[in-house]
N, C-alpha and C positions, 0 to 999 in steps of 0.2 A: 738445647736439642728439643726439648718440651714449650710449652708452654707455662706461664711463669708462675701463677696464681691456680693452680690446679682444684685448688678447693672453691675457690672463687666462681670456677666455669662450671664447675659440678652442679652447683648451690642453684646456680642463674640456668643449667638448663635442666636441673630436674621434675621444673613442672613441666615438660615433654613426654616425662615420662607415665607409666601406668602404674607400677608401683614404687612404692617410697620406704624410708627406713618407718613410717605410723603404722607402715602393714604388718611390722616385724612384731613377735613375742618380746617378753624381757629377757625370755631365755637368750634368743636366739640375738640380741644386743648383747650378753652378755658373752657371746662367741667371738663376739669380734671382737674381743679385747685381747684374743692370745691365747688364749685357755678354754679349757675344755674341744670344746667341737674343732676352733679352728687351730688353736698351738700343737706344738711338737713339731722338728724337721725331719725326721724320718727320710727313708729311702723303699725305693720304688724300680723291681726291672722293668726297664724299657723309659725309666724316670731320667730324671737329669736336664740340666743346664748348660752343660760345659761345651767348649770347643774339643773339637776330636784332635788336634795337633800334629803336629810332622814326625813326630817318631824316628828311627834311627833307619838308616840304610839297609840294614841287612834283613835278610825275609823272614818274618815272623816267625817267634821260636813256639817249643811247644807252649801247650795251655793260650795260645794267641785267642784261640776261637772262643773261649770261657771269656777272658777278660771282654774279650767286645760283645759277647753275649750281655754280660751281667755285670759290667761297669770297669772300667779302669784305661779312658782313654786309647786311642786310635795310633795308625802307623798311616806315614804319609807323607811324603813331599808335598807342599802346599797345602796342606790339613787344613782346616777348623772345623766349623760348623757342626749340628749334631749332639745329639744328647750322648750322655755319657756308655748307657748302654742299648743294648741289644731291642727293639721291639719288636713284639709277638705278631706281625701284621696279620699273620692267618688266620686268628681264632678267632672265635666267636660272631661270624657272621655279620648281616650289617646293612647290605645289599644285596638288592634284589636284580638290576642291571634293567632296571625300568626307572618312570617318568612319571610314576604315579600322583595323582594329585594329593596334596594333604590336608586333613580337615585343619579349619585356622579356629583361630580363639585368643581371647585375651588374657592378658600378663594376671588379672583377679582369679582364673580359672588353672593356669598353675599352680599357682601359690596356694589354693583351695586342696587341692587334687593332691601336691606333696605333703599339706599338714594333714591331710582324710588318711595316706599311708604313710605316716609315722609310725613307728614301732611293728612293722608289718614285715612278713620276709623280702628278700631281697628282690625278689622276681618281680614282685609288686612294682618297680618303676617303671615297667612295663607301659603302665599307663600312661606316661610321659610321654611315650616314642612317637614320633610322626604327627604330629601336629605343630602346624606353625605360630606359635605362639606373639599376638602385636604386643609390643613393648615399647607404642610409642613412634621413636622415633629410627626405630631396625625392629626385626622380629627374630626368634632366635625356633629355632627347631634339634631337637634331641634324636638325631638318626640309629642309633644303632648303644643301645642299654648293655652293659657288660654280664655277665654272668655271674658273678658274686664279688665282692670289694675285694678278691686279689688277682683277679682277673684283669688284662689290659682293661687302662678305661673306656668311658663310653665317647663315640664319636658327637660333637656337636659342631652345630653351624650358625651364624648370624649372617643378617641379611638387610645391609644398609642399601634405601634406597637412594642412586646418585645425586636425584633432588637433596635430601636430607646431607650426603657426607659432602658434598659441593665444592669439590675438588674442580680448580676452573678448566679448560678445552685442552690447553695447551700441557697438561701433565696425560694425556690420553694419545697423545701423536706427536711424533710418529711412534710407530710400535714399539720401539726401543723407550719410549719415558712411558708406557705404560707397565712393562715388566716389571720398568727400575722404581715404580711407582706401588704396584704391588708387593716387592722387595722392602720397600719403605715401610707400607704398611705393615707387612710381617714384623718388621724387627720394633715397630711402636708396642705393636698389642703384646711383644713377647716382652719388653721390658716393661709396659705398664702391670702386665702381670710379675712381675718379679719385684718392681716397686711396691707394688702392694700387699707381697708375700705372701700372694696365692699360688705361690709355682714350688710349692713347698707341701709334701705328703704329712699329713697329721698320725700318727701312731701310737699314740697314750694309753697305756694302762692295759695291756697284754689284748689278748684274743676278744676278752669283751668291752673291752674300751672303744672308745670312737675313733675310727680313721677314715684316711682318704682325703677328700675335699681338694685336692692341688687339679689348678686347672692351670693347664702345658698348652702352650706354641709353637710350635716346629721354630728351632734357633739356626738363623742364617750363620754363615761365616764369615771371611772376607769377601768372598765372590758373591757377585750377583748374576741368579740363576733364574729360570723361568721355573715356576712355585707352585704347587697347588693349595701350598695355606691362604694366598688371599688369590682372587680369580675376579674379573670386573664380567659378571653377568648379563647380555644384552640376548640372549637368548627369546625367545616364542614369551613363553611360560612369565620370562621377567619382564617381556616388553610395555606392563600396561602398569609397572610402577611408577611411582614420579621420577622423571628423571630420563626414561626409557630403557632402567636397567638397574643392578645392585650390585655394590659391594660384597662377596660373601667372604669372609673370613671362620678359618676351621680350625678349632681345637677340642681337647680333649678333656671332661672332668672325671675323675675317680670319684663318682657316688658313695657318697660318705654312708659311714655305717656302723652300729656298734655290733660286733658278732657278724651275725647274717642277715640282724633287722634295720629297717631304714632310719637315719636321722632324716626325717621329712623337714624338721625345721633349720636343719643347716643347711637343706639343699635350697629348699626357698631363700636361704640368705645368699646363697651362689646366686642364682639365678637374678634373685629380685635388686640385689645391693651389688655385690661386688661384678657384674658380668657388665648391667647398665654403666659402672664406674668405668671401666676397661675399654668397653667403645665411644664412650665420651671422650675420654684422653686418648685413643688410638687411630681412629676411622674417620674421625670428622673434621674438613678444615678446619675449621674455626678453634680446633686447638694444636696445630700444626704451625711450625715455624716455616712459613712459605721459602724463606731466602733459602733456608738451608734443605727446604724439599728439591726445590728446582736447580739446586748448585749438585745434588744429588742425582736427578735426572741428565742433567745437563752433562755431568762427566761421564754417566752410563752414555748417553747418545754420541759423543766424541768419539770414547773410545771406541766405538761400533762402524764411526766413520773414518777413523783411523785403520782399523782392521779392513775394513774392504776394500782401500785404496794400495795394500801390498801389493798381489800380483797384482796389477797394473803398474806398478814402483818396481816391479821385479825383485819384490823384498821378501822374506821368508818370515822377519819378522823388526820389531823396530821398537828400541828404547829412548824414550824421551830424556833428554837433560835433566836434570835434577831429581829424577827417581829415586829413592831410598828401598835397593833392592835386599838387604839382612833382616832376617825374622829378630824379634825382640828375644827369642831362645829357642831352644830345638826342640822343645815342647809347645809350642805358639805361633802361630799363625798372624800374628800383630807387628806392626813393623817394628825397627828397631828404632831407639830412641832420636832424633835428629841430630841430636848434640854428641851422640855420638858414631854415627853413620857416613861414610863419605857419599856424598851424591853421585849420580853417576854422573859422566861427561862425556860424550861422544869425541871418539879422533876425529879432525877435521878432515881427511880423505872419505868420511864415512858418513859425515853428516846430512840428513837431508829435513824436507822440510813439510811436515804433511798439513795441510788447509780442515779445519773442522768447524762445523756448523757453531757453537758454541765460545769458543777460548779461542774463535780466528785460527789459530796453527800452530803446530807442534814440533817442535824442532830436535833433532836427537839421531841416535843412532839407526840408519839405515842397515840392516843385515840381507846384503847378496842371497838371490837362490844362488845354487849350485853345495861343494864342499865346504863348509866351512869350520875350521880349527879355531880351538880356545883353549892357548897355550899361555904358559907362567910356571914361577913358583908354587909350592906347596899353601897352603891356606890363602893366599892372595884374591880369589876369588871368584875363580872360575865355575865351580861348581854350584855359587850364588846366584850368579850370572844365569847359567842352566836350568837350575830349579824358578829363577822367575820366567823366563823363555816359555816353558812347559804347562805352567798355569795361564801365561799371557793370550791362550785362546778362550778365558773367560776377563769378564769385565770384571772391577774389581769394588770397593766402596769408597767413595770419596775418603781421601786421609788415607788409604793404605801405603801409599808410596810406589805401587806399580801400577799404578792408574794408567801411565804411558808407557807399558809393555804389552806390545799385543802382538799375537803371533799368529800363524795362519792359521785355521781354524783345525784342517787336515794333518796339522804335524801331529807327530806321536812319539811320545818315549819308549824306548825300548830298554829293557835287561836283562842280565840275566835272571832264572828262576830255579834253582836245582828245584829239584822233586814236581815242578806243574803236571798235568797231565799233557798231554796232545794227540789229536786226532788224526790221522789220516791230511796232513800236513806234506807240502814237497817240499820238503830241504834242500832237494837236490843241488840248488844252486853255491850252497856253503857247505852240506855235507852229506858225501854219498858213499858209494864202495867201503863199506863196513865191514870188520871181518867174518869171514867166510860169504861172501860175496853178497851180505844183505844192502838192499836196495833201500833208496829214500823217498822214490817216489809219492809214498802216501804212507809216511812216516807215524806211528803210535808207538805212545808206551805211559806208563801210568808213572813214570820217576824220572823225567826228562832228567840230562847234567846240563849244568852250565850253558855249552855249547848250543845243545842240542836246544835247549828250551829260548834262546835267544834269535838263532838260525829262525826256530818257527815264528816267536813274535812278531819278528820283521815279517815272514812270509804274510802272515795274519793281517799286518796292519795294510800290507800292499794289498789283498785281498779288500780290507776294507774302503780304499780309495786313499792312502796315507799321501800326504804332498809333500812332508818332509818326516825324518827321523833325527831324533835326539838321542844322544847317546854321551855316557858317561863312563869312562874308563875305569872307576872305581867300582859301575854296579855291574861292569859287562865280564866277560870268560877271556883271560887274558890269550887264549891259545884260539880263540874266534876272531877277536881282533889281530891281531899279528903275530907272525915270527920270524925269529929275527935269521940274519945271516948265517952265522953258524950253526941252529938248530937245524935248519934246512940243508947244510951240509951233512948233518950226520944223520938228520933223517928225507930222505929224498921225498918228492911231491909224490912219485908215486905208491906210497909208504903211508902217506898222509892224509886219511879220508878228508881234512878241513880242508876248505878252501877258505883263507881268513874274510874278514870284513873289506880289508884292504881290496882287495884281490874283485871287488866287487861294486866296491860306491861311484867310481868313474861311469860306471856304464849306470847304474841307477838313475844320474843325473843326465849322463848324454842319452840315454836310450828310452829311460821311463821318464823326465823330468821330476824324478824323485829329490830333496835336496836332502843334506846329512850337516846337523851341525852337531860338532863330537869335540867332547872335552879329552883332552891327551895331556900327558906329561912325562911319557916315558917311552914313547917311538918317533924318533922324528922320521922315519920314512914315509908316515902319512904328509910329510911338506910336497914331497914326490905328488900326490893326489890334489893337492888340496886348490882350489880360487880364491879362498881366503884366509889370513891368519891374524887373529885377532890375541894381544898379548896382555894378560892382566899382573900389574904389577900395582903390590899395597891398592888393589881396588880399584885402581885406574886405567881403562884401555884403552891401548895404542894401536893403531896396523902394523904389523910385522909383519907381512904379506913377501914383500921384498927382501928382508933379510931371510926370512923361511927356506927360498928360492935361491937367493944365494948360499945356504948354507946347505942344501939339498946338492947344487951345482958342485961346492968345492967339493964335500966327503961324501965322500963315494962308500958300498958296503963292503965287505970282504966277497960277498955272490949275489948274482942277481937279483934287484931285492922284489917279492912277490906282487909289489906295485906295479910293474911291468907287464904283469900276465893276466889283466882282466880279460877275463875272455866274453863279456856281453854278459846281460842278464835277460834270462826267457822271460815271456808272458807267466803269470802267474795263477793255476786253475781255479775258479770259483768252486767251491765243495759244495755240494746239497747235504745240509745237514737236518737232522733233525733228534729229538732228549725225548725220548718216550717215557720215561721216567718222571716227566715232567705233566703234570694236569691242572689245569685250570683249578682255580682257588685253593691248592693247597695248603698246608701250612710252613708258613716260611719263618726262619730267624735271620735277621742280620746284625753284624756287628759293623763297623769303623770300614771294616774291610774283609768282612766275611757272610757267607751266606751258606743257611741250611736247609735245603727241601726237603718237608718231611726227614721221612728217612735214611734219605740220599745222602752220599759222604759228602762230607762238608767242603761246598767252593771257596778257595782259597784267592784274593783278589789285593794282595799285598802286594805285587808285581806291579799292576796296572796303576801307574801312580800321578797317573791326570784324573782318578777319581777324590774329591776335594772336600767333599762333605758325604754323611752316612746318611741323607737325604736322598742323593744319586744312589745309593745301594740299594735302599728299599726300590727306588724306579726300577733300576736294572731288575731284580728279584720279580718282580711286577712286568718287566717286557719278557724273559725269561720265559716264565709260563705262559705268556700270549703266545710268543714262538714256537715252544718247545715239540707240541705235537708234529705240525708241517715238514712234510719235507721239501725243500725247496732253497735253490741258489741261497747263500746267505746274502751276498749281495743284494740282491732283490728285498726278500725279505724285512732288510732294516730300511732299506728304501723306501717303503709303503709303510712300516710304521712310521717312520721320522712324517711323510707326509701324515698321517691319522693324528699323530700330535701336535703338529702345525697347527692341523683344522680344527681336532677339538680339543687340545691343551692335555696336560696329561693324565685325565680321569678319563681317559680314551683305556687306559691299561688297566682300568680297573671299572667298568660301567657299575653306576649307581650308589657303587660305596662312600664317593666325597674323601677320598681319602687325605686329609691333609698336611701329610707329613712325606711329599716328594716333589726333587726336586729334578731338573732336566740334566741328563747326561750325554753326553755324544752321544751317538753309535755306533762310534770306534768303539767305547769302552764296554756297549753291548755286544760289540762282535768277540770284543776278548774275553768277556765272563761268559758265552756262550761256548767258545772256543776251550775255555777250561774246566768245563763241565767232565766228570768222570762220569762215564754212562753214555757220552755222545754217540751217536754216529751217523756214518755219512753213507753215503749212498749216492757216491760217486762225485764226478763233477760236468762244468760243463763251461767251456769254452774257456776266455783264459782273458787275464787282464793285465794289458801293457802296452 
């Protein structure tokens, strides 16, 4: 994956650089061996290396929001990515939301400046901040100085010039190998730091001992996502680099410290020794395994042209042949071992054949819009099947095994959620006439059940432009979904404020072109609805589509069964919402799958389970308060942000600060963390979408 002689390349391009290990003290040689300044593993909130993982089905119990504060892994269908805990994003300032120029200087004038505040108090690195320091062959600038060593750390940036990192034309275009390229990048500089066991907090010897010094990387997951840890700069300001532009990759170091005074000589050993090592081996061809960079782009670019040739396929979504879709455990995000996974295999009624720039064409399962079922036995694999469906509107990393699962980009999971909030939401369509004659129209209440919190999601996602719905029998409200024959005898429709699911997907797909693909194993009336039935047996799917329909034809119910009575489904109103509670730069926490504004009760986002990394939560948290003031159509709204981070990537949601630990989220999963904000409100709607 590396490059083979590491020490070898170091050696050969360290005259590049401006300072060398001759600069260093004997102390400060004598840190790198393990001890003193730089040994101990210690822990760190907001610290961490880990993947955040997939967690169990059910919705976060209590204490959920401490764990993902302050460490103990994530909840999530299709997890990883992400540190283990919670980061502070709010505190401590950082930017200014300007363009300021910065005085520059060389890498002798650090190194000067940190051993002149040695032993000095903390505040003193001050003078580090906002100068762009040349180092050669990148220059490194220190943005934003933390407030004392147990404070989040301080934001830094490097800044390789394209000339210098000389990556050739062809990993830049199309836009898809440049994401997947920045993607690359991140996950080099994160594990060249973790080989070198700098991503490890030092803590020796209590309160006046020396700590700190771990210098962190935003950790990808499986999926590849558009990043702000590395960013290819062609901007004004970069255009008169070599090259016509830079590299900037962003991480963080905890400014090492004994007490509250500076180790001036361990930071110059960060800076001068181990930062130069870390973009040598990270950021520059020339120690880059070309094959395995562009076999890396190559399968981002595929699957991207895989994905946009659906609708024109009339496909909702589409699994390649030989997929390995089981996670390696229900804590992991990593696929399952091959030896012992079945590959997937398309029914030959179903197969089709997608053409891509790269690997010529992909062959595999074709999935119909419209309804479609995914019926079987119990463990067989359906709701394997589901969970990779659900992710598959993100690209994934070469090796994952769902490389060729992509799904429309628009689909959404829906489930249940006891307790969500919800705002001024029309139900109406699944649940209205409540007792004593209350109305759904613009449905709130701060404890949704089951029902009720599920009803809104779907409204929610339609709202948000949703092209399909995924749904799963095991996380949905069994009395939303169906009921059966004789409960309807004994309790009459008009008895019954639900109108089920059933009662509603036919016309979603004839009237909205909505599709629904829903795992079932315990109502076959949904055969009555369905275009298609896909049958999983020991992991292998067949069309059943035909037997469904016959066996729908022979048995009949004991009463009409409620698939009969779709009665259409309305337009759906767009809400003008807007979170007064909500203010620009606040201070925010988040976890795996939680976020806290300020003082505001804590949003809960364990539902919303196409969010895949705790990267996307900081974004969301960060679009959040961009929004929150405005009141104005939600649809709209996310519209003109999605286009604002198009154009300028997503330090659009945060001007100035370089924030480099986010990562890009739908807008779907912006509409639903806005939508479960307690505090919202709305202020009406305006016209309707359908």
């Amino acid at each position: 994956f590396f490059f083979r002689d590491a020490n070898a390349l170091v050696a050969c391009s360290r005259t590049h650089l401006l300072l060398s290990t001759s600069h260093l003290s004997s102390s400060a040689a004598v840190a790198m061996s393990g001890k003193g300044y730089g040994g101990g593993k210690g822990g760190y909130k907001g610290g961490g290396n880990g993947g955040g993982g997939k967690g169990g089905r059910g919705n976060p119990g209590k204490g959920e929001y401490y764990k993902n504060l302050y460490g103990g892994g994530g909840r999530g269908k299709g997890g990883g990515g992400g540190g283990k805990g919670g980061y502070i994003e709010g505190e401590g300032g950082g930017g200014d939301g300007s363009t300021k120029r910065l005085r520059t200087s060389g890498g002798a004038e650090l190194r000067a400046t940190l051993l002149r505040i040695d032993g000095r108090p903390y505040p003193a690195y001050n003078d580090i901040k906002d100068v762009e320091y040349d180092l050669g062959r990148f220059s490194a600038v220190v943005q934003h100085v933390q407030s004392d060593p147990f404070a989040p750390p301080s934001r830094c940036y490097v800044r390789v010039p394209l000339a210098h990192a000389a990556f050739p034309p062809e990993c830049f275009s199309p836009p898809a190998r440049e994401t997947a390229l920045r993607d690359w990048l991140t996950r080099r500089f994160h594990a060249a730091a973790k080989r070198a066991g700098v991503d490890q907090r030092s803590g020796e010897g209590g309160w006046h001992g020396p700590k700190g010094g771990e210098l962190l990387v935003d950790l990808p997951g499986q999926h590849v996502l558009d990043r702000s840890s590395v960013i290819v700069d062609r901007s004004a300001a970069a255009a008169g680099l070599p090259g016509g532009g830079a590299i900037e990759a962003r991480f963080t170091v905890a400014l090492p410290a004994r007490g509250r005074s500076i180790c001036g000589e361990w930071a110059a050993q960060i800076f001068s020794e181990t930062l130069p090592r870390l973009v040598l081996e990270a950021l520059l061809h020339e120690s880059t395994d070309h094959s395995a960079l562009m076999a890396h782009l190559c399968s981002v670019e595929d699957q991207q042209a895989a994905r946009s040739q659906l609708a024109g396929r009339g496909l909702v979504a589409f699994v390649a042949d030989g997929s390995v879709l089981p996670r390696a455990t229900g804590a992991s995000d990593r696929p399952m071992d091959a030896a012992s996974a079945v590959p997937f295999s398309s029914p030959p009624s179903l197969r089709v054949t997608l053409p891509v720039p790269n690997a010529g064409s992909l062959t595999g399962m074709g999935l119909p819009r419209g309804v479609t079922l995914i019926v079987g036995g119990g463990f067989h694999g359906k709701s394997t099947l589901l969970e990779a469906l659900q992710v598959g509107v993100y690209d994934k990393v070469s090796g994952d095994g769902r490389e060729g699962v992509v799904t429309d980009r628009m689909a959404v999971k829906v489930r249940a959620e006891d307790g969500r909030a919800v705002t001024s939401v029309d139900i109406s369509p699944f649940i209205d006439h409540l007792p004593f004659g209350k109305r759904t129209g613009a449905f709130t209440t701060a404890d949704a059940s089951g029902s009720t919190s599920q009803a809104a999601s779907i409204i929610e996602a339609l709202e948000g432009g949703a092209s399909a719905l995924l749904l799963d029998e095991d996380t949905s409200a069994t009395n939303f979904m169906i009921r059966d024959a004789r409960m309807q005898a004994l309790v009459s429709a008009d008895r019954e404020p639900i109108r089920p699911f059933i009662t509603r997907v036919r016309s979603l797909w004839s009237e909205r072109g909505v599709s629904t693909v829903l795992v079932v194993g315990g109502s076959g009336d949904y055969f009555d609805v369905a275009d298609t039935v896909l049958m999983l047996h020991e992991y292998s799917p067949s069309d059943a589509t035909a037997a469904a329909k016959d066996v729908a034809a022979r048995i009949a119910g004991g009463a009409p069964p409620e698939s009969k009575a779709d009665r259409g489904m309305p337009p759906t109103p767009r809400r003008v919402l807007s979170a007064p509670g909500l203010t620009a730069g606040m201070k925010t926490h988040t976890g795996r799958a939680s976020i806290r504004f300020g003082d505001e009760p804590e949003l809960d986002l364990g539902g919303v389970e196409q969010i895949v990394e705790h990267s996307q939560v900081r974004a969301i948290a960060e679009a959040c308060l961009r929004l929150g003031g405005a009141a104005r159509p939600i649809d709209e709204a996310l519209a003109e942000l999605e286009a604002s981070i198009r154009e300028g990537g997503l330090d659009v949601l945060r001007p100035g600060w370089r924030l480099g630990n986010l990562a890009a989220p739908r807008m779907l999963e912006v509409g639903a963390a806005l939508s479960r904000l307690r505090g919202l409100e709305v202020e009406g709607s305006v016209g309707g979408r359908g």
